[in-house]
C-alpha positions in Angstrom: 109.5 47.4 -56.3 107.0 50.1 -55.3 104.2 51.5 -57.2 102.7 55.1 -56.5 98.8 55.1 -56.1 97.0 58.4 -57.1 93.5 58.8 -55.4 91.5 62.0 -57.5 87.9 61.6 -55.5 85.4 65.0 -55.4 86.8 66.4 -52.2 90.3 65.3 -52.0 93.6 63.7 -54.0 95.7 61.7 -52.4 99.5 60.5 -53.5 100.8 57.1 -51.9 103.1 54.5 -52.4 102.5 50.6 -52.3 105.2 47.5 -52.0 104.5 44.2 -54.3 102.3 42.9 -51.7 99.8 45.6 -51.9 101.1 46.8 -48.3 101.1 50.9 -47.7 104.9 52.1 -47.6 104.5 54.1 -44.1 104.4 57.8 -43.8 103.9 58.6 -47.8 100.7 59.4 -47.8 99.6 63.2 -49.0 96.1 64.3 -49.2 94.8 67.7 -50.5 91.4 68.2 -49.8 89.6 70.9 -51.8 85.5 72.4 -52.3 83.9 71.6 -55.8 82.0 75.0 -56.2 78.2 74.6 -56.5 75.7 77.2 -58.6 72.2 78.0 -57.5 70.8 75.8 -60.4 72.6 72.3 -59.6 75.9 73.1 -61.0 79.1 71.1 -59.1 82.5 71.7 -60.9 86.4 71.6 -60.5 88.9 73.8 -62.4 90.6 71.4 -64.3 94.0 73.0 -63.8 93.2 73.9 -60.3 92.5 70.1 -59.6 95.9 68.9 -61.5 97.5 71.4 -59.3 96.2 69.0 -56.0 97.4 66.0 -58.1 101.0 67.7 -58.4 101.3 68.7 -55.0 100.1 65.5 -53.6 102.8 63.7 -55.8 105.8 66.5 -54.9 104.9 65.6 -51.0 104.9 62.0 -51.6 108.2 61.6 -53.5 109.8 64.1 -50.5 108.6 61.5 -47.9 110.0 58.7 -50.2 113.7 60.7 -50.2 116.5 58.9 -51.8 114.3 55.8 -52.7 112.2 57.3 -55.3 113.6 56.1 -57.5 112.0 52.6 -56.6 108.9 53.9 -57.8 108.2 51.6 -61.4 104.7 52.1 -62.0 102.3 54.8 -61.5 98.3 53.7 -60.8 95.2 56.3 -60.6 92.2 56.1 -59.2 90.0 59.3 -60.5 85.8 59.6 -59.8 84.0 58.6 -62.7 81.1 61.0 -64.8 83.2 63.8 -64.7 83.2 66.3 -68.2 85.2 69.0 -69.8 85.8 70.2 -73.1 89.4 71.1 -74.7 90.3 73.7 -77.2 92.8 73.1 -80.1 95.5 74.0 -78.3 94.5 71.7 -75.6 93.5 74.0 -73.2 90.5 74.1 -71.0 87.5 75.4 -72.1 84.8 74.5 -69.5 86.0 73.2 -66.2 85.2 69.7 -64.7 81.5 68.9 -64.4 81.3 66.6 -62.0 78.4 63.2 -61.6 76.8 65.5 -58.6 76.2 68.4 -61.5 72.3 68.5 -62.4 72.0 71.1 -64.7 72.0 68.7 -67.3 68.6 67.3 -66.2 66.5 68.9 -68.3 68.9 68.0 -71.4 68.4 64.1 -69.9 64.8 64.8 -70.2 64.8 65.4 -73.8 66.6 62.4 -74.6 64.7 60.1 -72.8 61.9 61.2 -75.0 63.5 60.8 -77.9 65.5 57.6 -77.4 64.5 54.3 -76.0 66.5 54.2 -72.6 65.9 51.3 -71.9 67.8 49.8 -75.0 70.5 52.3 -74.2 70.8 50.9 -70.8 71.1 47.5 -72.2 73.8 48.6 -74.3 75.7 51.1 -72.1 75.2 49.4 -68.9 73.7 53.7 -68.2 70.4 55.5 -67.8 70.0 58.6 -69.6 70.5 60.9 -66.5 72.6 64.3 -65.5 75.5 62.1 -64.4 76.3 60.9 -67.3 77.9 62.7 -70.3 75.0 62.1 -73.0 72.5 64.4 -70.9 76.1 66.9 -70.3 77.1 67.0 -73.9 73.3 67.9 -74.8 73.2 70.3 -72.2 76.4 71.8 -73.4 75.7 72.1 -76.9 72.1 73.5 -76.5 73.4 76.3 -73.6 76.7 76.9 -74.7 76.7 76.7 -78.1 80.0 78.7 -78.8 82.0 76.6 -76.3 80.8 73.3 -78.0 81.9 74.6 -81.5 85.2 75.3 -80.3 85.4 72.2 -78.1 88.0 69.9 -80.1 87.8 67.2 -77.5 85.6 66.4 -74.8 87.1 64.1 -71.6 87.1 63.5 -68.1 89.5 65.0 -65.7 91.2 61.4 -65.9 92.1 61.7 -69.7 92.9 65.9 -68.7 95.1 64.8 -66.0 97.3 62.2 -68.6 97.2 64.9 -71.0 98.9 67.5 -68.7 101.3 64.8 -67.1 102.4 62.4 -70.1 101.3 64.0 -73.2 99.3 61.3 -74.2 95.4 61.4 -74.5 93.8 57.9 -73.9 90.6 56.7 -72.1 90.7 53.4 -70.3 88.2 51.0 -70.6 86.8 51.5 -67.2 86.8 55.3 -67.6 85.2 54.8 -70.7 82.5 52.4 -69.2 81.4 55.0 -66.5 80.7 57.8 -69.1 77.1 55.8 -70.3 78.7 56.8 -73.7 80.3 53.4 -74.5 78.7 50.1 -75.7 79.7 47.4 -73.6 79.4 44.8 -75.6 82.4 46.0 -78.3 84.2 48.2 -75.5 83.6 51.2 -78.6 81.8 54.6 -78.4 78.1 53.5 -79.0 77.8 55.2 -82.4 73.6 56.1 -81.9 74.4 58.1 -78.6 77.5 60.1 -80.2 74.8 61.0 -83.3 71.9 61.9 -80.6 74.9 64.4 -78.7 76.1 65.8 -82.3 79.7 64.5 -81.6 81.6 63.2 -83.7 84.1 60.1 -82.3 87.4 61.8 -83.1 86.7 64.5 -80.4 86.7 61.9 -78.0 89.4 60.1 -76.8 90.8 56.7 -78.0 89.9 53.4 -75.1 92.6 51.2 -74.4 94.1 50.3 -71.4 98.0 50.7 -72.3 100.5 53.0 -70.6 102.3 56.0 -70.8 106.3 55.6 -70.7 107.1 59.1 -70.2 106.5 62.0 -68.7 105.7 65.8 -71.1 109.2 67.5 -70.4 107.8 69.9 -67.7 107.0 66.9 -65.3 109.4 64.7 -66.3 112.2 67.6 -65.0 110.1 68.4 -62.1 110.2 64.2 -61.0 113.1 62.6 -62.8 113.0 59.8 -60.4 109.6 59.0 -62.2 110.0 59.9 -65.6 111.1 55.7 -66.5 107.8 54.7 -64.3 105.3 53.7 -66.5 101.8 55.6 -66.0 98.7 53.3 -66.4 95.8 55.1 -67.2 93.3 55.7 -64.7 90.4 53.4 -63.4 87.0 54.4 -61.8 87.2 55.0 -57.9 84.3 52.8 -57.8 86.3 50.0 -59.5 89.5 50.5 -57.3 87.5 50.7 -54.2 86.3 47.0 -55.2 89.9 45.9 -55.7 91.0 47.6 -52.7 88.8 46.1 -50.3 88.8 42.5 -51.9 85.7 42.3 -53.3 86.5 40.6 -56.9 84.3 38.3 -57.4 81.1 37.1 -56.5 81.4 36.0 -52.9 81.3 39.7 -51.9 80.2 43.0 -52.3 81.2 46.1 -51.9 79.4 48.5 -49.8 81.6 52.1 -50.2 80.1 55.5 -48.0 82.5 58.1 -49.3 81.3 61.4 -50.6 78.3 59.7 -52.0 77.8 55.6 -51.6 77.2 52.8 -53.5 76.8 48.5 -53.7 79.0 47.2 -56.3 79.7 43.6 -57.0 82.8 42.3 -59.7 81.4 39.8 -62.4 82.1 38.5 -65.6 82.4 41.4 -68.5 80.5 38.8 -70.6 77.9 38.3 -67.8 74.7 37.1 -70.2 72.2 38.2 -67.3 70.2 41.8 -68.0 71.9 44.2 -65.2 68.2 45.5 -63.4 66.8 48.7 -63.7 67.9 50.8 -61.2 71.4 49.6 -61.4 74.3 50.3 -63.6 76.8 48.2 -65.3 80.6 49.5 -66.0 83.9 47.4 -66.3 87.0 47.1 -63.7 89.2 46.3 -67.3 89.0 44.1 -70.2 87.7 41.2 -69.0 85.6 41.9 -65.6 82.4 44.1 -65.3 81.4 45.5 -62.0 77.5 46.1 -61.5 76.2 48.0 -58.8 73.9 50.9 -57.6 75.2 54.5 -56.2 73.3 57.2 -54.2 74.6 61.2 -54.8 74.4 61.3 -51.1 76.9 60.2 -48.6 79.1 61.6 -46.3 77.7 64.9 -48.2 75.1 64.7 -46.4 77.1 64.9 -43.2 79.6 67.3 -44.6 76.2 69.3 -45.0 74.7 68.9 -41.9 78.1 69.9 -40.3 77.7 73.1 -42.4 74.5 74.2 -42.2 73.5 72.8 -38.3 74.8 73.6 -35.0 76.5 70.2 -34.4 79.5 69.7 -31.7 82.7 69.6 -33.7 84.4 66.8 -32.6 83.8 63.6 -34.1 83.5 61.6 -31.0 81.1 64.1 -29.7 78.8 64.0 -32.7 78.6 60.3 -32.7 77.6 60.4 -29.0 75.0 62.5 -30.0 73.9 60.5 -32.7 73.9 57.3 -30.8 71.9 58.7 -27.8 68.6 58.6 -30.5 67.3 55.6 -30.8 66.6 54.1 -34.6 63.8 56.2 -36.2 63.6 58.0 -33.0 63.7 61.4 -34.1 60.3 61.2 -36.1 61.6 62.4 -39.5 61.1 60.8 -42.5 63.8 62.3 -44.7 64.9 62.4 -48.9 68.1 62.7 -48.9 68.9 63.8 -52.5 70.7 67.1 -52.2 72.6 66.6 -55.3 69.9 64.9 -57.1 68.9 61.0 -57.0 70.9 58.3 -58.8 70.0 54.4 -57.9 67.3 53.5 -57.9 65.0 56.0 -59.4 67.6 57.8 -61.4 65.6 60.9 -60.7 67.9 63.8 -61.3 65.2 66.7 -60.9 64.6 65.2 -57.3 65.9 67.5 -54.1 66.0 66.9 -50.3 62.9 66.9 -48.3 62.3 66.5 -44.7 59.1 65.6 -42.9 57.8 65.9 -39.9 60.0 68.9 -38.0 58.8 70.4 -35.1 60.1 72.8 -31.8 61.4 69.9 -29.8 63.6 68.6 -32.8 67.4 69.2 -32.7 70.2 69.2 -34.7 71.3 65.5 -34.4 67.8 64.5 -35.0 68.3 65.8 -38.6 71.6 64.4 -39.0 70.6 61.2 -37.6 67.7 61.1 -40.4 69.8 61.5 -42.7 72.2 59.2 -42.1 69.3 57.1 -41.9 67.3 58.0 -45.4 71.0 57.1 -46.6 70.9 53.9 -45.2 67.3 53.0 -46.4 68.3 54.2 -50.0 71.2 51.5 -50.1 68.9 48.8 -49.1 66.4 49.6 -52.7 69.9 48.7 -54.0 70.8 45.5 -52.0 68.0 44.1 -53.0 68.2 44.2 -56.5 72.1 43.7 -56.4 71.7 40.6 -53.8 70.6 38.2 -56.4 73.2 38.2 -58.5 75.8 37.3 -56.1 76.6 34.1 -54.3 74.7 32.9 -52.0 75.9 33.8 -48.7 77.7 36.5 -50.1 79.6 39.2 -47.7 79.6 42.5 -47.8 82.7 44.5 -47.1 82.4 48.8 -46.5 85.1 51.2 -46.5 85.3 54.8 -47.3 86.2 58.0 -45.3 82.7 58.9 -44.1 82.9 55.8 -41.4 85.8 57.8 -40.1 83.6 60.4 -39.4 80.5 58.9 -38.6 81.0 54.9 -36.8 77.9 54.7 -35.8 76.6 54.4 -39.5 78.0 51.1 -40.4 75.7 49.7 -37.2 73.1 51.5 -38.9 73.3 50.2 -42.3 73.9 46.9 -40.9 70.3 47.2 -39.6 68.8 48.7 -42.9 70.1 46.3 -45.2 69.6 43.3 -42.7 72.8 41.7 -43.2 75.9 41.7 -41.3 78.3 44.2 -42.5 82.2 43.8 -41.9 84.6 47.0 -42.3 87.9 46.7 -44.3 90.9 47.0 -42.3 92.1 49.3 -45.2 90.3 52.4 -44.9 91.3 54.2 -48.5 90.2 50.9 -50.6 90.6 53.0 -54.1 93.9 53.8 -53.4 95.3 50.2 -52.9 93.0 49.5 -55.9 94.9 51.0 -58.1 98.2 49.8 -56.8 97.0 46.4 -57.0 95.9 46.7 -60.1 99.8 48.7 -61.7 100.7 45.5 -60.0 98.5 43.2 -62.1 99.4 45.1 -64.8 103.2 44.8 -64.4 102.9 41.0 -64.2 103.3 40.9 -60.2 101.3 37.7 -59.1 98.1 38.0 -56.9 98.3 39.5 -53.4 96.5 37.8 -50.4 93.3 39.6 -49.0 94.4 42.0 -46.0 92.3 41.4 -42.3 89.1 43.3 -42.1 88.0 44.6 -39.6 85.4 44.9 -37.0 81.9 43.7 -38.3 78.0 44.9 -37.2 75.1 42.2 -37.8 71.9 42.9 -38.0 69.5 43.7 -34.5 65.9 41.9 -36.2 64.5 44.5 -34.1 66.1 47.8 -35.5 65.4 46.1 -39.4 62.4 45.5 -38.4 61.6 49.3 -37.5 63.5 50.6 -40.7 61.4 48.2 -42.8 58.3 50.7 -41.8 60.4 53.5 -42.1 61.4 53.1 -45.7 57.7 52.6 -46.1 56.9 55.7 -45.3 59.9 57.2 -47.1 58.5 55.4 -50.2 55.2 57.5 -49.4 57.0 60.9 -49.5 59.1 59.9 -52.5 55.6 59.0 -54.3 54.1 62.0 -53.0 57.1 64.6 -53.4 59.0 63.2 -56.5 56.3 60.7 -57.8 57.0 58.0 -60.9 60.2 59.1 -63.6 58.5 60.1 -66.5 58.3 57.9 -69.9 
């Protein structure tokens, strides 16, 4: 029995298939990497049909590797980013393409709210600040800007519920889709009635939550793959809730340190949980009956995608890193906010921007990449500390994502920040195995063992001991430069 795992993250898709022990089949894997265009004021969106078009092709070179066996495939499993937005005609047609959580034109919509709504009660309830991310401070936006498109808007999704839509017909939200769109009251798994009055939408344009599958495929797919049109197609899950799965990290005992296009801290609990999730962090669901609670930055391997962009940095990977690792921690003299899309956890400062301190003739390009990386790391550890405490003691944390690829040398680094020892996963795309494991769950396949990790980076006292000051002073240029979020 196989399962095919989709992976829709904000730069690439990938199609891959997965035994009933969790295992990669060899030499299935398709990735189609793609550019979310940006607008001068914060905007970061997707085509909707351009981005089903990557999901197809990624499934069409999939099923080619599989050949003749295809037809082994029995469950289909997704793992899509969460906070994304669009709105859908009557005819079902796009209207708006994806906003994505990196998409801060919404801030000023977020701002309004907040002064009109207590958000501190709403973060109780939704596990969500009011912030650009979510889809409260979009919907606002949307209808105040773009008032003829929300009139016409019949229903308003994420690309997950789009992408079901276009491949089985059916529209449906899961529950941990749902619990990433700080639109949904955790406690009764519902659309929180006070926020869908505050956004002037009414609950029928939104889609239905429940967590059962699809059994066919719409008769344009289901020609175009008939060895999958029997597969049953779950609906999708967070990335940041697959990533979890992925890597292990289901309880607990550890957490989940992920450094993709952005990064985060998440830890799996209880979805009845009675402790208050801390401000700063959010609370979401992996499914019915776990929560995950956790902190994510909007910078990540963006950051290094940037610098590689922007700066006159060697190519290769394996030069860079040399580069990188020839400057000693907080060598370069910097002192850097990272926030080019905006700042989630902990501030939840959306208006926020990048700033870098402290330039002069002798600094290079590395030394700016290498600050970065650094303000990154410093970020995460606001998080660890408030996320710490409500694990075990003696907890682990486990990191994947595709920006260690890239960059090694920042695990060492983080390791050093946060001031705990930080172990890789041996499997380097976590949200993809997440959501095969969890098709498998849900076609009653019992509990895989955890996979080997990998290689792990403990803390020098020295290095946390010199990145202690430096996220002093990066606390003084936040207080200085983006200052207190306002009541």
């Amino acid at each position: 029995m196989l399962v095919m795992a989709l992976d829709v993250g904000t730069s690439s898709t990938r199609a891959s298939c997965f035994d009933h022990r969790g295992n990669p089949v060899p030499d299935t894997e398709v990735r189609v990497t793609y550019e979310p265009s940006t607008t001068p004021d914060g905007g970061v969106e997707i085509g909707a049909d351009t981005l089903v078009d990557t999901v197809v092709t990624a499934i069409d070179g999939c099923l080619g590797a599989r050949g003749h066996r295809g037809e082994d495939v029995h469950a289909v499993g997704a793992s899509v980013f969460w906070h994304s937005l669009l709105g859908l005609g009557a005819d079902g047609a796009p209207l708006t393409a994806v906003m994505t959580w990196a998409d801060t034109r919404s801030a000023s919509a977020a701002a309004d709210l907040r002064r009109t709504l207590d958000e501190h009660a709403i973060h109780a309830r939704t596990g969500a600040p009011l912030h650009s991310a979510f889809l409260p401070a979009k919907l606002r936006w949307l209808r105040d800007s773009r008032p003829g498109v929300f009139s016409r808007a019949r229903t308003w999704c994420g690309f997950a519920e789009y992408l079901a839509l276009r491949l089985t017909g059916e529209l449906r939200a899961s529950v941990s889709m749902a619990s990433g769109t700080g639109l949904m009251d955790q406690r009764t798994a519902q659309w929180d009635p006070g926020l869908l009055d505050a956004c002037a939408v009414n609950p029928s344009r939104l889609p239905p939550i429940g967590d059962a599958p699809a059994h066919q495929l719409t008769a344009e797919f289901a020609a175009r793959w008939p060895r999958l049109a029997s597969a049953r197609w779950y609906p999708a899950h967070g990335d940041g809730a697959c990533s979890n799965i992925g890597s292990d990290c289901t309880g607990p005992d550890r957490v989940a340190l992920n450094l993709g296009t952005s990064a985060a801290l998440r830890l799996v609990t209880r979805a009845s949980d009675p402790r208050a999730t801390p401000w700063g962090l959010w609370r979401y669901r992996v499914d019915e009956r776990r929560g995950l609670v956790g902190g994510a930055t909007s910078e990540g391997g963006n950051v290094l995608a940037w610098s590689r962009r922007v700066l006159a940095l060697p190519a290769e990977d394996a030069a860079l890193t040399a580069a990188i690792s020839a400057i000693p921690p907080d060598g370069h003299r910097l002192v850097a906010l990272p926030f080019l899309a905006g700042e989630r956890s902990v501030g939840f400062r959306d208006d926020a921007r990048a700033v870098l301190s402290g330039l002069s003739l002798d600094t290079n390009a590395a030394d700016i990449l290498r600050a970065l990386m650094e303000a990154v790391a410093l970020r995460l550890s606001l998080v660890y500390e408030r996320l710490a405490p409500l694990a075990d003691p003696g907890h682990m944390v486990v990191a994947s994502g595709g920006a260690f690829r890239h960059a090694p040398g920042w695990a060492a680094i983080l390791a050093d920040a946060l001031g705990v020892p930080i172990t890789l996963a041996h499997q380097s795309e976590a949200s993809s195995r997440g959501a095969a494991l969890l098709a498998l769950a849900a076609e009653g396949v019992p509990p895989v063992p955890p996979i080997a990790l990998g290689e792990a980076f403990a803390p020098r006292i020295r290095h946390h001991d010199i990145y202690r000051a430096a996220r002093e002073r990066q606390q003084d240029l936040y207080n200085g430069v983006v200052g207190p979020r306002p009541a």
